[in-house]
Short mmCIF file of the C-alpha atoms (twelve columns), coordinates in Angstrom:
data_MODEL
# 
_entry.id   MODEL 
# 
loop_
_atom_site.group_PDB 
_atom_site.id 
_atom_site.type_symbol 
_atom_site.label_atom_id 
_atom_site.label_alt_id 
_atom_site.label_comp_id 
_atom_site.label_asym_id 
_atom_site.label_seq_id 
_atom_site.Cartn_x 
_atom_site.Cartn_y 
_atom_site.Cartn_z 
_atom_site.pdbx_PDB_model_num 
ATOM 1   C CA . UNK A 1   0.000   0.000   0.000  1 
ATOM 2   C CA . UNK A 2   1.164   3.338   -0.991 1 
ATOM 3   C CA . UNK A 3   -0.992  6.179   -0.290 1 
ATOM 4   C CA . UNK A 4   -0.053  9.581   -1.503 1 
ATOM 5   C CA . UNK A 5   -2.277  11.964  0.628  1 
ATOM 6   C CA . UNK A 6   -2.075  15.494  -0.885 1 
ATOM 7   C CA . UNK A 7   -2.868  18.339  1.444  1 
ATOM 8   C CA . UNK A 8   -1.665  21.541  1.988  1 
ATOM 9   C CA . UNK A 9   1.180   21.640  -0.330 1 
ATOM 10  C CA . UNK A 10  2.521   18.470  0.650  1 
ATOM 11  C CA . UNK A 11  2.199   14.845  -0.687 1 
ATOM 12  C CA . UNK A 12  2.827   11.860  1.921  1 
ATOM 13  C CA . UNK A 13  4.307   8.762   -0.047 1 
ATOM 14  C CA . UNK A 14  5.069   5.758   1.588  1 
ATOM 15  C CA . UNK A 15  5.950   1.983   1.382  1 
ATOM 16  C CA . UNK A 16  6.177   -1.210  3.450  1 
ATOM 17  C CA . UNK A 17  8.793   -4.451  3.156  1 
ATOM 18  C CA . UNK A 18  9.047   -7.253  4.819  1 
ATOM 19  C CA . UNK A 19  10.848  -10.766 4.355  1 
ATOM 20  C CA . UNK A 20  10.661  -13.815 6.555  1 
ATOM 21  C CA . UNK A 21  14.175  -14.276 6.898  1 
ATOM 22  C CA . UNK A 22  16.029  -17.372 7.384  1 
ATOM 23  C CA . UNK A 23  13.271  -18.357 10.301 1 
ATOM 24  C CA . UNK A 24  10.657  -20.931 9.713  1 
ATOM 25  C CA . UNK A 25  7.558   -18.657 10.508 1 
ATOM 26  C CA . UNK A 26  6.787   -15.327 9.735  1 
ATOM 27  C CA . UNK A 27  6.224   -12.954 13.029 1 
ATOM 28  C CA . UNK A 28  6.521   -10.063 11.925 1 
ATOM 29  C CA . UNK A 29  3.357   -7.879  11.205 1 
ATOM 30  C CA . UNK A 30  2.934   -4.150  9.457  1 
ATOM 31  C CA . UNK A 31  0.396   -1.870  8.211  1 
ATOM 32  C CA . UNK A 32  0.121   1.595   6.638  1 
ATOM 33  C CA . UNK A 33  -3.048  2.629   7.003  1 
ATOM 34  C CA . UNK A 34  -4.418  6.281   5.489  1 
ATOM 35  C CA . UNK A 35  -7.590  7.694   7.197  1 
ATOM 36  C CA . UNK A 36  -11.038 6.739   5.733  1 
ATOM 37  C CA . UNK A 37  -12.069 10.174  5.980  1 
ATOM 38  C CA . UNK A 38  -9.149  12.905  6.744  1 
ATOM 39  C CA . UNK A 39  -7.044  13.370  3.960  1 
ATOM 40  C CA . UNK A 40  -2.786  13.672  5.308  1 
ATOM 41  C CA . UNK A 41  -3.832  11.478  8.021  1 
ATOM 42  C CA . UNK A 42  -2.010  8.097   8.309  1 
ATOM 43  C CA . UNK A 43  -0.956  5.495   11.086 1 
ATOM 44  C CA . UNK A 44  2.015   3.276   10.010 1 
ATOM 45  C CA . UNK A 45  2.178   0.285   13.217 1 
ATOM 46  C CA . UNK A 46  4.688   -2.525  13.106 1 
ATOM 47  C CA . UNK A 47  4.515   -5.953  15.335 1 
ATOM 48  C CA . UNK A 48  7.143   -8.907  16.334 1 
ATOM 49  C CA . UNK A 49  5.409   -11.621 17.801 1 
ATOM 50  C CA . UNK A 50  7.458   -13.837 19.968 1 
ATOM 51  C CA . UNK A 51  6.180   -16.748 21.653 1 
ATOM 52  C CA . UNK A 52  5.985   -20.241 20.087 1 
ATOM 53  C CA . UNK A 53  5.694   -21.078 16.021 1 
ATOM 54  C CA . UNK A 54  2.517   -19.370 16.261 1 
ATOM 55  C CA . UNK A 55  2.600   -17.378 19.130 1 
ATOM 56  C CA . UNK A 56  4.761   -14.885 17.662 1 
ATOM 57  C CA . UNK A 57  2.316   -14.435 14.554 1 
ATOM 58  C CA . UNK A 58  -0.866  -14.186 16.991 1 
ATOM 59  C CA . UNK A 59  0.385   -11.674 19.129 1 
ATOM 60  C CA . UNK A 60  1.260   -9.727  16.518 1 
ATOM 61  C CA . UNK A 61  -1.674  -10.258 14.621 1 
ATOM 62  C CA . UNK A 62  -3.979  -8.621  17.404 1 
ATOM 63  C CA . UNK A 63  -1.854  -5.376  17.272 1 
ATOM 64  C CA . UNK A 64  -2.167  -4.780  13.558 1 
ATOM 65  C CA . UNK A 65  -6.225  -5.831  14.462 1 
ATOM 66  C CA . UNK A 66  -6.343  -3.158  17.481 1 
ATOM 67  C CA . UNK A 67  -4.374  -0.468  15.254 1 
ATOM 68  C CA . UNK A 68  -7.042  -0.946  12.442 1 
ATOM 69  C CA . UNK A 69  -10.239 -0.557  14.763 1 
ATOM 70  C CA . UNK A 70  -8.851  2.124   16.600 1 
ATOM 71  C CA . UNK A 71  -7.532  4.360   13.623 1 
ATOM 72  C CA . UNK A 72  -11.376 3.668   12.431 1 
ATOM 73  C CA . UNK A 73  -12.510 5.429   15.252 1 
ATOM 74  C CA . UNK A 74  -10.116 7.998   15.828 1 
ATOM 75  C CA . UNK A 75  -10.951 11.468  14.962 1 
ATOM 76  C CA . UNK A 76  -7.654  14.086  13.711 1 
ATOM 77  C CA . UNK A 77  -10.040 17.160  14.749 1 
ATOM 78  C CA . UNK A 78  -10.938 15.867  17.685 1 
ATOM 79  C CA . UNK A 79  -8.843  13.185  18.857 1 
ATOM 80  C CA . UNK A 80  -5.901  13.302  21.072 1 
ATOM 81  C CA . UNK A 81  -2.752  11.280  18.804 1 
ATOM 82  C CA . UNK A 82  -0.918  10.548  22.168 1 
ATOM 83  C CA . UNK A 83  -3.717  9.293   24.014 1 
ATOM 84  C CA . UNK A 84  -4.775  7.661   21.085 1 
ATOM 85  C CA . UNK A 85  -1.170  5.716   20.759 1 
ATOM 86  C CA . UNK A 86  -1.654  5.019   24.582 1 
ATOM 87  C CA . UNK A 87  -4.427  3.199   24.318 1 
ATOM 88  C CA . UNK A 88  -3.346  1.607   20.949 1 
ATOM 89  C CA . UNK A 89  -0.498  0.001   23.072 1 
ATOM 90  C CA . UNK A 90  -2.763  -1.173  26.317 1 
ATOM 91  C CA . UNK A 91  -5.796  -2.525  24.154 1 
ATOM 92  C CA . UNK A 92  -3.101  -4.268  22.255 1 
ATOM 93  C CA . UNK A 93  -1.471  -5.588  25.622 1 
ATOM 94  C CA . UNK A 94  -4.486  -6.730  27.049 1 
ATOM 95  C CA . UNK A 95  -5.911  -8.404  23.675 1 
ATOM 96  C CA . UNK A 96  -2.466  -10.279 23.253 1 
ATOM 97  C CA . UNK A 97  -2.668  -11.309 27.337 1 
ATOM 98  C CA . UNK A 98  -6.464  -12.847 26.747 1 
ATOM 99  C CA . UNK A 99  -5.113  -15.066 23.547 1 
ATOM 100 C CA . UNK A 100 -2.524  -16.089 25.872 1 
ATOM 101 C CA . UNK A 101 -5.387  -17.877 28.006 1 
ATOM 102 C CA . UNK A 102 -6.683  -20.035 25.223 1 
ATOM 103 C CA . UNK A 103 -3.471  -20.899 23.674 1 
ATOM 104 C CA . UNK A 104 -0.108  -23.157 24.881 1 
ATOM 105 C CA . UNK A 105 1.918   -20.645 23.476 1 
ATOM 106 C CA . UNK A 106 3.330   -17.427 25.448 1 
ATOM 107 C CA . UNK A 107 2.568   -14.627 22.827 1 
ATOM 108 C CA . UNK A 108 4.437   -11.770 23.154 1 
ATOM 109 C CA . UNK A 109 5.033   -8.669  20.703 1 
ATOM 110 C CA . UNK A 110 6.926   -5.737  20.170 1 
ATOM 111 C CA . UNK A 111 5.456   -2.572  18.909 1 
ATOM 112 C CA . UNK A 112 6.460   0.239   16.751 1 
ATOM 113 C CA . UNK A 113 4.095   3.230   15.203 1 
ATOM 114 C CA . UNK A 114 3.638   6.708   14.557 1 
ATOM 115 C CA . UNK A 115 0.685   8.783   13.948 1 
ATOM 116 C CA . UNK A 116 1.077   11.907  11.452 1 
ATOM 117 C CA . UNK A 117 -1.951  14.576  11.438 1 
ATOM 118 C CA . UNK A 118 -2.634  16.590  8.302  1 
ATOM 119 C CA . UNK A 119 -0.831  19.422  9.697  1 
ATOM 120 C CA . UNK A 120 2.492   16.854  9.454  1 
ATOM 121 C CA . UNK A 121 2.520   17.061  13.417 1 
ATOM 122 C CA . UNK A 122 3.937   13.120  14.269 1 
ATOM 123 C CA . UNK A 123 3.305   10.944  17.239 1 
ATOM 124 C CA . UNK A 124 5.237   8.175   17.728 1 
ATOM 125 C CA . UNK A 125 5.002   5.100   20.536 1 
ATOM 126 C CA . UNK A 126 6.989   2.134   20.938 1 
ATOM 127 C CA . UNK A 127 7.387   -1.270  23.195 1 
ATOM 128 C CA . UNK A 128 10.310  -3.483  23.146 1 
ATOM 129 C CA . UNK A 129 12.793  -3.407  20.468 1 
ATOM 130 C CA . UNK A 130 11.311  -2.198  17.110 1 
ATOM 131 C CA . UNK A 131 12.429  1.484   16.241 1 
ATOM 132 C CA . UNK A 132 10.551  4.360   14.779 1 
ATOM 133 C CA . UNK A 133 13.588  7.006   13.093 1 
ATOM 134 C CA . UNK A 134 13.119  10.287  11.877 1 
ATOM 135 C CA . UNK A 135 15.361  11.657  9.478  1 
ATOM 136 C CA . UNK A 136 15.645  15.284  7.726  1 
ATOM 137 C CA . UNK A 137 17.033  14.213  4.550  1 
ATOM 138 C CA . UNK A 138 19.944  11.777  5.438  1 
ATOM 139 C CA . UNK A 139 20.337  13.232  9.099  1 
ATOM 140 C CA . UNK A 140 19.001  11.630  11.705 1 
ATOM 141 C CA . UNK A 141 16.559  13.587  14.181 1 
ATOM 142 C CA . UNK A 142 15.694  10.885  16.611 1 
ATOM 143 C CA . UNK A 143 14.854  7.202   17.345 1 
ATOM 144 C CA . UNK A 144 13.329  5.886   20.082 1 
ATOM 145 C CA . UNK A 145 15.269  4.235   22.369 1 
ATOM 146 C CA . UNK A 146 14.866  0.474   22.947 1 
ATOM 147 C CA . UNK A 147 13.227  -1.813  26.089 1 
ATOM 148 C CA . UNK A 148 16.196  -3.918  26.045 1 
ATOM 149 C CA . UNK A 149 18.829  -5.276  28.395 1 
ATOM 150 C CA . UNK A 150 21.695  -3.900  25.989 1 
ATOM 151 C CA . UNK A 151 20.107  -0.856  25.916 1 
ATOM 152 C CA . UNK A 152 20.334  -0.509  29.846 1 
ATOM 153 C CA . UNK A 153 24.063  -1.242  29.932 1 
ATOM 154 C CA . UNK A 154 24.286  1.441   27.481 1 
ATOM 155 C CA . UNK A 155 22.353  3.429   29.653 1 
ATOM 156 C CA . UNK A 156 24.748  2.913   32.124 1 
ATOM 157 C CA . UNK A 157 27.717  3.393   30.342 1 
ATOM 158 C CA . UNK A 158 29.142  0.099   30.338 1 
ATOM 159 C CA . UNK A 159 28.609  -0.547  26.208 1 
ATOM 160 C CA . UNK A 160 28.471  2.005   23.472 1 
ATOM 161 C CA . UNK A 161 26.519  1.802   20.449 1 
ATOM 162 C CA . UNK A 162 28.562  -0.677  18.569 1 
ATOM 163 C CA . UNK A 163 29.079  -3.181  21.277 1 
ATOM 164 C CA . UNK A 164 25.398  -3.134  21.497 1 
ATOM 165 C CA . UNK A 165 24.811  -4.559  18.157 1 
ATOM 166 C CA . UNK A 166 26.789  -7.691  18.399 1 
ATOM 167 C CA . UNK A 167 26.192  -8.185  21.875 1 
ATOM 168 C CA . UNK A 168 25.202  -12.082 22.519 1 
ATOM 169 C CA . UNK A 169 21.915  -11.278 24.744 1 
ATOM 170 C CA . UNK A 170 21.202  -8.310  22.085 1 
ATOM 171 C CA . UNK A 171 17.874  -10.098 21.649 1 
ATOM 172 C CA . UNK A 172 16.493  -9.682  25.697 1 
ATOM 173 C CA . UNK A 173 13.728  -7.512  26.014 1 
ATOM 174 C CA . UNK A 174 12.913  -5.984  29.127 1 
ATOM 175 C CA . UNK A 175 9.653   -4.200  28.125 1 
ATOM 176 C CA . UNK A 176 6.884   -5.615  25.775 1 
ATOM 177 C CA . UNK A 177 3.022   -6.564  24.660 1 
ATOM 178 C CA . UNK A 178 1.797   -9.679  26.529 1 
ATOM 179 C CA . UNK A 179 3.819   -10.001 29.542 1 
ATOM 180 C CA . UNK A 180 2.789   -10.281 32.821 1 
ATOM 181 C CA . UNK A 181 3.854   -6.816  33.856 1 
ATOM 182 C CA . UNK A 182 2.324   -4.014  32.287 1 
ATOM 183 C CA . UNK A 183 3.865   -2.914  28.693 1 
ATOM 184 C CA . UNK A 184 6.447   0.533   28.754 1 
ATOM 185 C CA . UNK A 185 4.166   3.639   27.252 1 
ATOM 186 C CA . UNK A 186 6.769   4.737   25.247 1 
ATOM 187 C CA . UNK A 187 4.891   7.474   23.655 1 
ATOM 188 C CA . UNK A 188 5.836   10.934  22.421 1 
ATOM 189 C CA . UNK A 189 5.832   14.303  20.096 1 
ATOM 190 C CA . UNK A 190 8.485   14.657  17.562 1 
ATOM 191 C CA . UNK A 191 7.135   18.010  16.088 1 
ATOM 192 C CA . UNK A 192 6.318   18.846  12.796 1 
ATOM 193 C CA . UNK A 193 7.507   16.888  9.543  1 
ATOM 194 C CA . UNK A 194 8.747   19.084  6.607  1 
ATOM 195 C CA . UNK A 195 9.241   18.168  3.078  1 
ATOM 196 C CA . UNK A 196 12.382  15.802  2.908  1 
ATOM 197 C CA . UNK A 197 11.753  14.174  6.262  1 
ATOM 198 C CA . UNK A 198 10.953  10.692  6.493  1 
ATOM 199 C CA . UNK A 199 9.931   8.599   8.961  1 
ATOM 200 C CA . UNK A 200 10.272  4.813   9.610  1 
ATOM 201 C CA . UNK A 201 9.259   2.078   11.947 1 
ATOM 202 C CA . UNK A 202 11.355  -1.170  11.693 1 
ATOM 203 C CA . UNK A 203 12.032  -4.393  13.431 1 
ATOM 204 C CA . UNK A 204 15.500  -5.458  14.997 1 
ATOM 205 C CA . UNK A 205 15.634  -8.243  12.073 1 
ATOM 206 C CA . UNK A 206 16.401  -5.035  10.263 1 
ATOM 207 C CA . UNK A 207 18.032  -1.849  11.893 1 
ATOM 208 C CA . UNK A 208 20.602  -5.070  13.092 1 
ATOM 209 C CA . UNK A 209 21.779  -4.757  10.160 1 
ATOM 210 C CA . UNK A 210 22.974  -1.258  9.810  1 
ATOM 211 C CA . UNK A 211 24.232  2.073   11.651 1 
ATOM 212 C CA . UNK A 212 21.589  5.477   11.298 1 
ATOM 213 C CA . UNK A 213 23.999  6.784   8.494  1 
ATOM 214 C CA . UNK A 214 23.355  4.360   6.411  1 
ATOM 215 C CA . UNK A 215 20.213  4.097   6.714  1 
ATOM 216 C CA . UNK A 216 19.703  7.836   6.468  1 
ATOM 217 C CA . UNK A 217 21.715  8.073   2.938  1 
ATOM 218 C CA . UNK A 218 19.491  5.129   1.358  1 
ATOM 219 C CA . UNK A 219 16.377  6.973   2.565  1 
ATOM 220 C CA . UNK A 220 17.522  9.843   1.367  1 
ATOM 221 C CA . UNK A 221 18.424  8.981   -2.329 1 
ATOM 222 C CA . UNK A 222 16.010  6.723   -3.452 1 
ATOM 223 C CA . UNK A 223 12.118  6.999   -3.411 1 
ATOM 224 C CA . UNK A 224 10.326  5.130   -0.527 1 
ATOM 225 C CA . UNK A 225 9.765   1.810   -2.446 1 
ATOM 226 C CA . UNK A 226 12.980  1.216   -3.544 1 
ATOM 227 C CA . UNK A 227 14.456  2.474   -0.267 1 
ATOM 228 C CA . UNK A 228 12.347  -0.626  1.706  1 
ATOM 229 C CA . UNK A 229 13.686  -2.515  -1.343 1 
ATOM 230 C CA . UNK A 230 17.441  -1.954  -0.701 1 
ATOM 231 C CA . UNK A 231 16.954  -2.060  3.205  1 
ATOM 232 C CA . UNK A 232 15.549  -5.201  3.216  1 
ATOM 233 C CA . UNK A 233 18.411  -6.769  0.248  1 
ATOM 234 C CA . UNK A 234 21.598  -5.384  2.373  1 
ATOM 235 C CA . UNK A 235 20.185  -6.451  5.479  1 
ATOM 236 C CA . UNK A 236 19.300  -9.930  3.708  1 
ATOM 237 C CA . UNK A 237 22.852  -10.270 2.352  1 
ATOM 238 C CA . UNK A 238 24.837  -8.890  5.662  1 
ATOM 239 C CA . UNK A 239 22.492  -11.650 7.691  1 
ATOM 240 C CA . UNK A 240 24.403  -14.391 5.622  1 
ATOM 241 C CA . UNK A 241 21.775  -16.778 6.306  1 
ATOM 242 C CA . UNK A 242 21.187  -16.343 9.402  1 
ATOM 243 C CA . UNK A 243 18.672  -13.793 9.605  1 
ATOM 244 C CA . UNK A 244 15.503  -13.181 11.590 1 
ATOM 245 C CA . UNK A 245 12.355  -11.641 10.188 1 
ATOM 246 C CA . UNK A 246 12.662  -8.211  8.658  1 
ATOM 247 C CA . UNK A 247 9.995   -5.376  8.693  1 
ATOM 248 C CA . UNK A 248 9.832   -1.636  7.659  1 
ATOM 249 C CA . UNK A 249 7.093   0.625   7.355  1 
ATOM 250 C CA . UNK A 250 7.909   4.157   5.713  1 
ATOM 251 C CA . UNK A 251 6.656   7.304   4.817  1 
ATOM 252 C CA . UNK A 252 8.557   10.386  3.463  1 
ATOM 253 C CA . UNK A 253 6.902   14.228  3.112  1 
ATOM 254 C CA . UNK A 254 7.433   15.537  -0.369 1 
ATOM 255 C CA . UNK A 255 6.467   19.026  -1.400 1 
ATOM 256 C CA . UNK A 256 4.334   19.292  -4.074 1 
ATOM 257 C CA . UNK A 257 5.689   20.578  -7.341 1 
ATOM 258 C CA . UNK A 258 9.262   20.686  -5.937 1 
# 
């Protein structure tokens, strides 16, 4: 899906990827939705389920369900976007923890979205280890920071940012959907989008792969489709076939006849 939402002088174009990896079972989940009524309105929401050969795909299942029927009912001139993404992430929990009860399986899920108005004002919220990044062109703005273990000892200074990518327990989450405690709400402003930015939610089966430079220069030179098209190649060739499932969703602001 691709929508190209044209409102005030601005045109939102976006694309999704995703590739099952070397795994067995697809877990991963994404959607880019556009409003059904708001024009420059759109909710890009990425899952990865954990739990089980079909835990994983349940739990993330019932957050691309819960983003759907909530973005139906959310209102851009009413609604609040952060409360909305709050509640997006606890309806999700709580849906994920009841499928739990009727299943053997432990499902589990990241979660990764962000919520742009038609005034380009973006939300973004985020649970475990999937990313949302903002980029101006090829610079990086922000990213949200991860619910991990290795993220903690980089909190405290005892890794850097490198270290952190190959660390061996890189994969230990200590804040998701599903678990017994209640899920991190991760949720947050990052201001207005202009023309050039782009934004992008991805799983760890993909930002693994690569530093925000990189990432940032492939955004920034190619169109949104081939971008999640080259992502999703490098980070398939750099796994050397041993990679997990991969996931982007992406949208970038153009300006209209620039």
């Amino acid at each position: 899906m691709t929508p190209t939402p044209q409102v005030q002088g601005h045109r939102l174009s976006g694309a999704t990827g995703i590739h099952r990896g070397d795994r067995a079972y697809q877990q991963d989940q994404i959607a880019l939705i556009a409003h059904k009524d708001v024009a420059g309105c759109v909710l890009g929401i990425l899952a990865d389920g954990m739990g089980g050969k079909s835990g994983g795909r349940k739990a993330s299942d019932q957050v691309i369900l819960t983003a759907r029927q909530l973005f139906e009912r959310f209102s851009p001139s009413r609604g609040d976007p952060i409360e909305a993404l709050k509640q997006l992430v606890l309806e999700a929990h709580l849906m994920i923890k009841l499928t739990a009860i009727t299943s053997e399986e432990e499902p589990h899920s990241t979660l990764a979205a962000f919520l742009i108005s038609p005034s380009l004002d973006c939300h973004v919220a985020h649970a475990g280890d999937s990313r949302v990044y903002h980029f101006r062109g090829a610079q990086l703005v922000s990213r949200t920071i991860d619910h991990s273990y290795v993220q903690r000892l980089v909190d405290e200074g005892q890794l850097n940012e490198d270290e952190a990518q190959s660390h061996p327990q890189s994969n230990l989450l200590t804040g998701c959907l599903g678990t017994v405690q209640d899920p991190p709400l991760s949720v947050s402003s990052i201001g207005r989008l202009e023309p050039g930015d782009s934004i992008m939610c991805c799983s760890d089966g993909l930002w693994h792969y690569f530093n925000s430079t990189e990432i940032g220069q492939i955004l920034d030179s190619l169109p949104p489709k081939e971008s999640s098209k080259m992502l999703i190649d490098k980070a398939r060739q750099r796994a050397k076939g041993g990679g997990d499932n991969l996931s982007l969703v992406l949208v970038r602001v153009e300006k209209l006849g620039g």
